[in-house]
C-alpha positions in Angstrom: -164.3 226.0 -109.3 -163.4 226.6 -105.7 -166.6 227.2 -103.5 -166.7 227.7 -100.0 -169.1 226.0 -97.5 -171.8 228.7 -97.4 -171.6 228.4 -101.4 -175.1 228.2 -102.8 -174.4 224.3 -104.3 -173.4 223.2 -100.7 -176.4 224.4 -99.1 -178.4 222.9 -102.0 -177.0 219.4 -101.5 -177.3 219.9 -98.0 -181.1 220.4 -98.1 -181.6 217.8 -100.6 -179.7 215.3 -97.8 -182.0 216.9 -95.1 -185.6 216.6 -97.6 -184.1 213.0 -98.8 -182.8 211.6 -95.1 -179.7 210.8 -96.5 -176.2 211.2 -95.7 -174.0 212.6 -98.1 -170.0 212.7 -98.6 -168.5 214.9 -101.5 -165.1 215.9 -102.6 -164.7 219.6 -103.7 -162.0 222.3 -104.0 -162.9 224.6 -100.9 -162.5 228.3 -100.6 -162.4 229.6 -97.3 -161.3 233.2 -97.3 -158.2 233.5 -99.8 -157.4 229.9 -99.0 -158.0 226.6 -101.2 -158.0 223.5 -100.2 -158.9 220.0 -101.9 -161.5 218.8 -99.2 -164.5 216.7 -98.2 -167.9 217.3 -96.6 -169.8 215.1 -95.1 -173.5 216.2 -94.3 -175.9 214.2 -92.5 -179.2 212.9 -92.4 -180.9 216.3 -91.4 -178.5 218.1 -93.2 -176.0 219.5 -91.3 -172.6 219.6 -91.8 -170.9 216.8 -90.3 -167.4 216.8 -90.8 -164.5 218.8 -93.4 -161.7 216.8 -94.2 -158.5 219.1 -96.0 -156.6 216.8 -98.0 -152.7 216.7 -96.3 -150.7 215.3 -99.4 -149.9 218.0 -101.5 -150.0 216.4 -104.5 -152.8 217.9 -105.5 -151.8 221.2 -106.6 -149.5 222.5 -108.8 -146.2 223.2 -108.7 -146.0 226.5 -109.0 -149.1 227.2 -107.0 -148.6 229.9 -104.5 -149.3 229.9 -100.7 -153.3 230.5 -101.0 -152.8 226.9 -101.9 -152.7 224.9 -98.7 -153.3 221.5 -97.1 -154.4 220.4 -93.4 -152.9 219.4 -90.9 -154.0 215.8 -89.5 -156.5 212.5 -90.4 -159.1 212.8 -88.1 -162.2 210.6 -87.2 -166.2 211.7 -86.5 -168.9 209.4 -86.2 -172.0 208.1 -88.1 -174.5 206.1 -87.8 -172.6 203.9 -85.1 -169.4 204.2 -87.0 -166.2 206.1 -86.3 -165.3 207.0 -89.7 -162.1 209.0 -91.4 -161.6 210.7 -94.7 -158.8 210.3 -97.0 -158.0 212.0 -100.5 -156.6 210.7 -103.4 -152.4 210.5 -102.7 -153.0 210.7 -99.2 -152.8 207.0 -98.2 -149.6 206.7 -100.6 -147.5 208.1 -98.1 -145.9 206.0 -95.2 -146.0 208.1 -92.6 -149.8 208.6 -93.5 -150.6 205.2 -93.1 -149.4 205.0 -89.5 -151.1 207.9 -88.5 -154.4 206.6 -90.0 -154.0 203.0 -88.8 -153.5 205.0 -85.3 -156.7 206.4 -85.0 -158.5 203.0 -85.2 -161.4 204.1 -87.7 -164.4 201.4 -88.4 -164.3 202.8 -92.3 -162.2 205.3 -94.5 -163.7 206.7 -96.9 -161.9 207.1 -99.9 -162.1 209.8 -102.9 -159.7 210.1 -105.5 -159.2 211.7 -108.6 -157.5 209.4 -111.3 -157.2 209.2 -115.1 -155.7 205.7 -115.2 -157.1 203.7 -118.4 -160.3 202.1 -117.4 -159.2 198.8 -118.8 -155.9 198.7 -117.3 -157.4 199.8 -113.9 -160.1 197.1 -114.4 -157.7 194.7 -115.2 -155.0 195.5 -112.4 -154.5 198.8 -111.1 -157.7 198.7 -108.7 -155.5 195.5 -107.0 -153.0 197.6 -105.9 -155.4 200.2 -104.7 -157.2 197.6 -102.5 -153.9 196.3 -101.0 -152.7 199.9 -100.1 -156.2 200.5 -98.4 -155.8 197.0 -96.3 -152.8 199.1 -94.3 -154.8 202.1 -93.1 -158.1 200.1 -92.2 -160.0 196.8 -92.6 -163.0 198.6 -94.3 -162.4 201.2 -97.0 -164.8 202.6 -99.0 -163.4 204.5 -102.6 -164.4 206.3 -105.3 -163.0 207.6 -108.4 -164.0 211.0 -110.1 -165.9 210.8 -113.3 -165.2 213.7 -115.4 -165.3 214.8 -119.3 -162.4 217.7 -120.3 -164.0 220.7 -122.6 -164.5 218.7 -125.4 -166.5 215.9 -124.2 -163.8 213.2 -123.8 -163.8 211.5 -120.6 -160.4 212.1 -118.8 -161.5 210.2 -115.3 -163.2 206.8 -115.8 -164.8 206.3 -112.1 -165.5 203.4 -110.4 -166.4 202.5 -106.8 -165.4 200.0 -104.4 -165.7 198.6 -101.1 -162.8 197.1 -100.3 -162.2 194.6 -97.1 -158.9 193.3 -95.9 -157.3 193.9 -99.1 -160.0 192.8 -101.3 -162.8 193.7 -103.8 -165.9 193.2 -102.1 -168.5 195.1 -104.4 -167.5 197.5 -107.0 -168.6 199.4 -109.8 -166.1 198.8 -112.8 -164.2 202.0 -114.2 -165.9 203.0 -116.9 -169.0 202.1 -116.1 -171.7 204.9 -114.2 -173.7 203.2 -111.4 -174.8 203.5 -108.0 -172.6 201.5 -105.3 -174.6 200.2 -102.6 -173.1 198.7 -99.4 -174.0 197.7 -95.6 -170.9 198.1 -93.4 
């Protein structure tokens, strides 16, 4: 369900970050007018809208989707909390020319959502390797997180998982299949 930023869930998260003094980062599909976009808010502390990241792969549509169906433009940095950070979803940093432009802007941490419905075991057991290698070319510190969904009848389609990964390794995660809070210092 696409919802746009003045959507009554937003401002809901965004006062619970502002009653809880937490920042928050979320993936969502965003409405904005008679556009959609697959995109990322990050709200801080007080709750205020710190950054909207517009996913610029466009893998995330499909193919016959028509031109309300867009992407943005350009990776882009903002700070917090002493950090220059930038945003990246899913197929995004699967894409050459991506990875250069990320790389170029320097960032202290990507954060990292995806979507994915790999088996949990296999991911466990491999898949979440070549993840953390492909985030060690956009930045040293990348933070990611996998979607944890159920389709209409229960069954779980997207596994999760969590993960900070550093120089191309697994520094603390949260195992696919597994529901959990990832905590972190960077």
């Amino acid at each position: 369900i696409a919802v746009a930023l003045d959507d009554p869930n937003i401002i809901q998260i965004r006062e619970k970050a502002r009653e809880c003094g937490i920042g928050v980062s979320f993936g969502f599909i965003e409405k904005d007018e008679d556009t959609f976009y697959s995109a990322q808010l990050t709200v801080g502390r007080d709750g205020e809208v710190i950054d909207l990241y517009r996913r610029i792969s466009p893998g995330w549509k499909l193919p016959n989707a028509d031109h309300h169906y867009q992407e943005g433009d350009s990776f882009h940095t903002f700070p917090f909390m002493n950090k220059k950070i930038a945003v990246a979803l899913c197929g995004d940093l699967w894409h050459d020319e991506n990875i250069e432009s990320m790389r170029n802007l320097c960032p202290d941490v990507v954060f990292w959502s995806v979507y994915t419905d790999f088996n949990w075991e296999k991911w466990n057991a491999d898949i979440k390797h070549e993840y953390a290698a492909q985030a060690q070319k956009v930045c040293d510190r990348v933070l990611y997180v996998n979607a944890y969904c159920k389709d209409k009848e229960g069954k779980e389609i997207s596994r999760g998982g969590a993960a900070l990964f550093e120089n191309g390794l697994i520094i603390r995660e949260i195992p696919s299949g597994k529901e959990d809070i990832l905590i972190v210092e960077i």
